[in-house]
N, C-alpha and C positions, 0 to 999 in steps of 0.2 A: 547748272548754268541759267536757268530759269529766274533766278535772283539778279545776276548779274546782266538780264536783256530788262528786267525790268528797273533795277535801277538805272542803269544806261538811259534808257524811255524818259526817266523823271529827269535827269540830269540835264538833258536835251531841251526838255521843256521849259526846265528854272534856268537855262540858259548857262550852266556849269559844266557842260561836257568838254571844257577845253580846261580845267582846272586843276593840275596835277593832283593837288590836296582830292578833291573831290573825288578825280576819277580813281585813287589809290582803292577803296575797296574792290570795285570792278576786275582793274589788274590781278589780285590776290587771288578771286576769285578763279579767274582765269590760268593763271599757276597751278592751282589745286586739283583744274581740269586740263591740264596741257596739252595733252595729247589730241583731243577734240577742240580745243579754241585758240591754237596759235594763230589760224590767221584773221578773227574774232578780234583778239589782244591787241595784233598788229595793225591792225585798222583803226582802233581806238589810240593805240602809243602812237601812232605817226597822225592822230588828229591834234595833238597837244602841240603849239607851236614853241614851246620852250620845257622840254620834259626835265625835269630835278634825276638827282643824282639816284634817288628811291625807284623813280619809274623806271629808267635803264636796268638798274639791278635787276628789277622784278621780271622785265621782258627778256633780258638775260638768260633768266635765273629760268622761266618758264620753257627756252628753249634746251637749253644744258639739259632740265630734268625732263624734254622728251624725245634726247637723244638727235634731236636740230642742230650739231656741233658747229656744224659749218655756217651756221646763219648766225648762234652766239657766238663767234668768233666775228662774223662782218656787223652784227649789231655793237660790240664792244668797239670795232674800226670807225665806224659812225657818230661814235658817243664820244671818243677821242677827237674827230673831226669837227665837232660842233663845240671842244672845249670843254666840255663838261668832265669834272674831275671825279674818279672812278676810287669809291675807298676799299674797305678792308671786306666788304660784304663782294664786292661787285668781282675782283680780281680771283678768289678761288673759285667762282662759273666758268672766269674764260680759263684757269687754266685748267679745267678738267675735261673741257669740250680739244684743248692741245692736246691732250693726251690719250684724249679718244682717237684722236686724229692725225697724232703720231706726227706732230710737228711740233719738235724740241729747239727750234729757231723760236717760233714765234714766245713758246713759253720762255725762253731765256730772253728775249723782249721784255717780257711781261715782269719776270725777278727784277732786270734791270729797272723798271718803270717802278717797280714797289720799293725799292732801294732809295730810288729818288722823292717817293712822294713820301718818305718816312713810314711803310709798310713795310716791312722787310723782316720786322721782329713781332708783326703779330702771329698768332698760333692759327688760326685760320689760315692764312697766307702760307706757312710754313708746310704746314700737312699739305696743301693741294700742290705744292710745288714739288714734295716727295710721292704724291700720286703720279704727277704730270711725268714728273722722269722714270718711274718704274713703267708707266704705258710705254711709254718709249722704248724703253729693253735699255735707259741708262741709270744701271747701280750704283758710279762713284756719285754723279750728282746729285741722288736720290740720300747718297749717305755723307757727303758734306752737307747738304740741307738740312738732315738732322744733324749729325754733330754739332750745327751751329746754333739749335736752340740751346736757352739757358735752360729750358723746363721743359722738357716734351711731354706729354699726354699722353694718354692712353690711346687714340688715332693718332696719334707719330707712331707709336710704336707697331700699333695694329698695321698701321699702313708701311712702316719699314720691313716688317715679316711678310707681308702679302707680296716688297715687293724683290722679297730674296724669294720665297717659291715661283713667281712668276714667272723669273728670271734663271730658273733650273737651279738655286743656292739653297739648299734645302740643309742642308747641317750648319751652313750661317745662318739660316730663318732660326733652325731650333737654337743658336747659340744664340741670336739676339732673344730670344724666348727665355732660355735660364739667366743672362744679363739684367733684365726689364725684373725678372723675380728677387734675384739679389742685391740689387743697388737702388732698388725704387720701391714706394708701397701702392705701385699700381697692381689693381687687380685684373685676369683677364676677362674681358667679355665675350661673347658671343661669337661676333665677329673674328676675332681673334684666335680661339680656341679654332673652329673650322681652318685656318689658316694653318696652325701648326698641325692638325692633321694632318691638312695637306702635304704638306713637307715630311711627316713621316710615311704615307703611303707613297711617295715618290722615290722614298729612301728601301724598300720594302722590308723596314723592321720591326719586325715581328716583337721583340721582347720592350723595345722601347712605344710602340705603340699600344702595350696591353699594361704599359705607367702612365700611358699621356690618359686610356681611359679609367683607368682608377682617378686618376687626377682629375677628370672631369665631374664622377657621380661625386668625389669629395667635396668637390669645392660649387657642388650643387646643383649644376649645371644638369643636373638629368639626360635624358633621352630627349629633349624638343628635338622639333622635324628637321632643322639644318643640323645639330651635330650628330643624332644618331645617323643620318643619312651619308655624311661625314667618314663618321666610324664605318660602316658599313662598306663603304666605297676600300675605308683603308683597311680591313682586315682583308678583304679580296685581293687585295693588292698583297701584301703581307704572307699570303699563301695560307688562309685560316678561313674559306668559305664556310665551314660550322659555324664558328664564331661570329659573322657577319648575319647567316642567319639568326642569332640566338639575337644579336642587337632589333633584328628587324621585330623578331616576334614579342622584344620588350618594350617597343614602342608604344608610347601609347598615341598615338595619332602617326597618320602616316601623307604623305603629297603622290603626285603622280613621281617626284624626281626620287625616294624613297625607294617604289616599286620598281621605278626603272634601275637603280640603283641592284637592287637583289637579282632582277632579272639579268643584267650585263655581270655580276657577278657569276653567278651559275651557268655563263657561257662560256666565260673563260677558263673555270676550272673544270670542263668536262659534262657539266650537270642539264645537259639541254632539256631533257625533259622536263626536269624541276623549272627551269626558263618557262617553257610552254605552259603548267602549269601554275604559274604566278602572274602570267600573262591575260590566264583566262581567269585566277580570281579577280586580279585586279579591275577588271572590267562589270566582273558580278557585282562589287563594291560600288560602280560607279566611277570608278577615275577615266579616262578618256588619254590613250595612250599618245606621245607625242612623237616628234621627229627623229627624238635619241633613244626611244623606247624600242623602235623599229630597227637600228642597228644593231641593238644586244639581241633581238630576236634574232634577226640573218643573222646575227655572229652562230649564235645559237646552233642555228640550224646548219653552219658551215662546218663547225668545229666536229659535228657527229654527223658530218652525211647525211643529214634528212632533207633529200634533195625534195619531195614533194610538198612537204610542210613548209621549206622555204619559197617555194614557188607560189602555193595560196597566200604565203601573209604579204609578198610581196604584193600580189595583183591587189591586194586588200587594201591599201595604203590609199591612193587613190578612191577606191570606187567606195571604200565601207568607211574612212576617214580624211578626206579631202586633202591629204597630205601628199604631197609633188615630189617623189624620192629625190633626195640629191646624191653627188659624188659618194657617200658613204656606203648608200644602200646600194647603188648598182654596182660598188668597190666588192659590199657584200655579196651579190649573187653568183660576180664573178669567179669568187675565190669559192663560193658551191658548185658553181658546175666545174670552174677547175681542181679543185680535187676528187671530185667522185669523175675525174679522167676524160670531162666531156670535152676537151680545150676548142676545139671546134664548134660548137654549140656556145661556147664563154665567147669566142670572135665575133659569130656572127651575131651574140648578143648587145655585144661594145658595139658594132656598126651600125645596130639601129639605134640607141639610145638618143631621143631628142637632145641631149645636151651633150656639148663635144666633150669625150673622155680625155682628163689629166692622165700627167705620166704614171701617176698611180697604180691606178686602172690595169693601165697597161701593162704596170709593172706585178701585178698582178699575177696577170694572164702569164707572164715570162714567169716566173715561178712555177707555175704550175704546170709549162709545158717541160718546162729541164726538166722538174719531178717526175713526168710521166716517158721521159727522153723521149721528145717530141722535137727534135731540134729543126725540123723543115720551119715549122708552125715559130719557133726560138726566135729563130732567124728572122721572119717575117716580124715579128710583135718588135721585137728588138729595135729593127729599122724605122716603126711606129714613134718609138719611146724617143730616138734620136731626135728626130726633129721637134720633141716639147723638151727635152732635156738629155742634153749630148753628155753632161761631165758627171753624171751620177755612177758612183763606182759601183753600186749594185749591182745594175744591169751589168755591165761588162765581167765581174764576178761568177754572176751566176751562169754567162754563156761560156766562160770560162771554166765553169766546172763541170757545165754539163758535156764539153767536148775531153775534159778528162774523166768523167763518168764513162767515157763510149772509149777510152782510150786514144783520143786522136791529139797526139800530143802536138804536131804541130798546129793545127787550128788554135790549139790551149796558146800556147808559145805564141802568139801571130796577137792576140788578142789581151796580153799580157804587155806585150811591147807595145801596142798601141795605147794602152792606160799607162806608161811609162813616157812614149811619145807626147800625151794630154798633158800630164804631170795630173793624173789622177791616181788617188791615196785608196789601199784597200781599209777600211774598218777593222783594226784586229779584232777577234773575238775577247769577251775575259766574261769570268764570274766571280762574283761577289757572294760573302758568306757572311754574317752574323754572328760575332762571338762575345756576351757580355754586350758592352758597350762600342766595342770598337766594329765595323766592319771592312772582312779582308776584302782584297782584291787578286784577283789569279787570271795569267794568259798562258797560250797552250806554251808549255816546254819552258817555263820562267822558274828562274830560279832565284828568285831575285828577296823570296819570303824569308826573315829572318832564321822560319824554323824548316828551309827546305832540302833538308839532308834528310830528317823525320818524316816527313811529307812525304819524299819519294820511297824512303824506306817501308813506310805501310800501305802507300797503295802497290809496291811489291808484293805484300804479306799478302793484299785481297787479290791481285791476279792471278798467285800463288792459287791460292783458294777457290776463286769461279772454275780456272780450268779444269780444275780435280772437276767438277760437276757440265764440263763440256764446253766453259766460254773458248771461243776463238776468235779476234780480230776480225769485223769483217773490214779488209783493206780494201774494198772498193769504193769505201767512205776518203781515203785518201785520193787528193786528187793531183799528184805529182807522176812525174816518168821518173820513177825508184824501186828498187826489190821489193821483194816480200817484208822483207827484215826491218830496212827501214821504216816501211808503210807499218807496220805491226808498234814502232820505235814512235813513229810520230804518234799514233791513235793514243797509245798509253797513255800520253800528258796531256789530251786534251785539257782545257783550266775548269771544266765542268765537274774532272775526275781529280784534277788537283786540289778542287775544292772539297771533296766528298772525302779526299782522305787526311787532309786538315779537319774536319767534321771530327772524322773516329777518333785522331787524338786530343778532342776538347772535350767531346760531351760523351755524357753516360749511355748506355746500352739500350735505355728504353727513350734516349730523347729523338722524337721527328728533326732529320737534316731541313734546313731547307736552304736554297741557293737561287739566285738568281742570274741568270744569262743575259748578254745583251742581243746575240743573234741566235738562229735558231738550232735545236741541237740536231746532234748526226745521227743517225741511222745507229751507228757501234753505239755510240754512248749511252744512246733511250734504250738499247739490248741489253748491255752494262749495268745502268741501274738497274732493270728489272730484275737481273742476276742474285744482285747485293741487296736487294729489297729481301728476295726470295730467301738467299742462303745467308744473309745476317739479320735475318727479322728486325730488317729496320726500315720505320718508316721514310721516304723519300722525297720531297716536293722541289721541282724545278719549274721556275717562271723564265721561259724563251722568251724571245722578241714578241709571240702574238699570243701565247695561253700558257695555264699552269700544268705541271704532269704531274700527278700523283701518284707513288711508284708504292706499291705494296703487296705483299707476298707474290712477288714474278707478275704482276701483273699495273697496268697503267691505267688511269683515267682517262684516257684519250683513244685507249682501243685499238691502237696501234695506226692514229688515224691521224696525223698530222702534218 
């Protein structure tokens, strides 16, 4: 900036400090620095009494790139006001400060205004108006704007895949991905390649994320620090924490989001120690842990109990890294001392917390008190959660099951018909399974799978089988007023175990299952697997709603601790 106060000084002097021409280096300058001289800039642009169509762009342009959305959106209001006609440079600032901003008014304003002043078909214009609408969470607009170039680019394309993953479209992301390869000779770049990761760690498959990375050392793209980090995220995802480490240790340069990356890895699949231990090399090295570093540590330390370990890193944050815990981390401690059974001690933690606890939090704490049949404590949290968020069928769910947990069926019944009175929806559960190319999808007691005659016939053959070696049903995982019989009828089909016996009719003897859940498994089923781990020496991997289980010879990665 030192350049740009001293030519200011000379300008002032030869009497040109009001001279767009002139003052244009200044401005550029000030761009380059934005984040330190917006109101520097601004003093200088509103000394010009007639600014050209170049100085708005550039004071625009300097606000957009430091995250000032709201003010490049009333600078662009200003520049329109005074007449000054806005071209093909100046309209993709304002509209990605829209779409920061998540006003798809203003940006369909703005399309109409490029329409009129003969913009509407340039490529610049086009891409920020398929950003603008994917910030928004709108898809059709996003892909009529592309459909409607003549020639899209490679940021059309990039940006139409960023903005089907963003927008939870993660097998239309990969299909715009094989489309762009077959009908165009665009190559991907960088940007892009981390994008379709994304979408396959979203999707957690495993056999097609281990071609997307052959496709990437193919076509050259190595290990740089965003795709291996990339990778590493999605093989975590994918249920192959090996693998994620193998990427990290091929690295050859690494970031703090890298480290934090291996470290949130190895929390979820069980591995906390390895957590704590990447945590303190990372620091040997020099990286300087951040905000999201700190929540895979608690994860860390939740996922296995290590109720004191998370208590130091926690007071740590603050006093040894100037870092102000948010909702995540006190999300995290809470779900520590609520599973190591403290529920009590997790309360009175939430009531002191200087920032007011989301229903999260709260919801949290209700977890962990059904788990521990805590239902006084239930009750209380429960009526917490009500007043930030009354129609969340979770809560109602879980107090729901904890009073048929204790067998009180009318409380169950009572609270049942209230979410019926709401017109509140329970979540089914289902699991998804990987086979080839396609992945299935399964809910408990569905029969709805092309091959579900087979299906139910072999996990017959394996119940067959465990019980020889002592399984039993535990029906207190059933939370209905019904027999034994029936409770024994529903457990069978959980879609966890209709997945695992669709598994034995695909793959070979020595191939790892792996499946994925969307809520959390039962008490019967994580025994279940452990069974069919044990007595068909096969390996097992299930990813719940919050961690992965790794089920091998009778035994889990989780410790029985989830």
């Amino acid at each position: 900036m030192n350049y740009a106060y001293k030519l200011h000084c000379r300008l002032i002097k030869q009497g040109l400090d009001q001279d767009p021409l002139s003052v244009k280096p200044i401005l550029l300058s000030c761009v380059a620095n934005a984040q330190a001289a917006l109101s520097y800039s601004l003093s200088i642009f509103f000394s010009l009494p007639s600014p050209d169509t170049f100085s708005w762009n550039t004071i625009i342009r300097a606000h957009a790139n430091a995250n000032s959305f709201s003010e490049a959106v009333s600078l662009f209001g200003k520049m329109r006001q005074r007449h000054v006609s806005p071209d093909h440079y100046t309209l993709p600032f304002v509209l990605k400060a829209c779409g920061h901003l998540v006003i798809p008014k203003t940006g369909q304003q703005i399309q109409s205004l490029s329409a009129k002043l003969g913009l509407d078909d340039d490529i610049f214009v086009q891409n920020a108006l398929i950003g603008m609408y994917s910030n928004c969470g709108l898809v059709e607009p996003a892909q009529k704007s592309f459909a409607e170039m003549p020639q899209p680019d490679i940021v059309s394309w990039s940006t139409l895949i960023s903005c089907y993953v963003n927008n939870g479209l993660s097998e239309v992301a990969l299909a715009a991905f094989r489309e762009m390869q077959m009908v165009t000779e665009i190559r991907p770049d960088e940007i892009m390649i981390v994008s379709v990761v994304s979408a396959v760690s979203s999707l957690g498959a495993l056999e097609l994320g281990k071609w997307l990375h052959f496709f990437i050392i193919k076509n050259g793209f190595g290990l740089r620090v965003s795709v291996g980090t990339a990778l590493i995220v999605m093989y975590s995802k994918c249920g192959s924490i090996d693998m994620s480490i193998r990427v990290f240790d091929a690295m050859p340069e690494r970031n703090v989001f890298t480290w934090t990356a291996l470290i949130d890895g190895c929390a979820v699949h069980g591995r906390s120690e390895e957590a704590l231990e990447a945590f303190n090399k990372m620091q040997e090295l020099g990286f300087r842990p951040d905000y999201i570093t700190f929540i895979g540590l608690l994860s860390a330390c939740s996922h296995k109990g290590l109720l004191e370990e998370g208590r130091k890193i926690f007071s740590s944050m603050k006093r040894d890294y100037d870092i102000d815990p948010g909702f995540e981390h006190y999300g995290c401690m809470v779900d520590l001392l609520g599973r190591a059974g403290l529920v009590k001690e997790a309360y009175e933690f939430i009531e002191k917390m200087p920032i007011n606890p989301n229903s999260v939090i709260w919801r949290t704490l209700l977890g962990a008190c059904v788990n521990h049949r805590n239902l006084d404590m239930a009750e209380q949290v429960k009526k917490r959660i009500s007043e930030l968020d009354p129609y969340h069928d979770g809560d109602y769910v879980l107090i729901s099951n904890a009073y048929g947990g204790m067998g009180r069926w009318v409380e169950r019944a009572e609270v049942r018909s209230l979410m019926q009175y709401k017109g509140i929806g329970k979540r089914p559960g289902c699991s998804l399974i990987e086979v080839g190319p396609v992945i299935h999808e399964f809910a408990a007691g569905d029969d709805s799978h092309p091959s579900s005659v087979a299906i139910k016939e072999m996990l017959g053959l394996i119940l067959e089988r465990l019980r020889v070696v002592g399984y039993a049903p535990d029906t207190s995982n059933v939370l209905f007023d019904v027999n034994d019989e029936e409770k024994e009828q529903t457990l069978s089909y959980h879609s966890e175990k209709l997945a695992l016996a669709f598994a034995f009719l695909c793959f070979d003897p020595e191939s790892s299952i792996r499946i994925v859940k969307n809520i959390r498994i039962c008490g019967d089923c994580h025994y279940f697997m452990k069974l069919v781990s044990n007595t068909f020496q096969r390996g097992i991997i299930i990813r719940d709603r919050s961690r992965f289980h790794h089920f091998r010879g009778g035994l889990c990665s989780c410790g029985d601790y989830w």
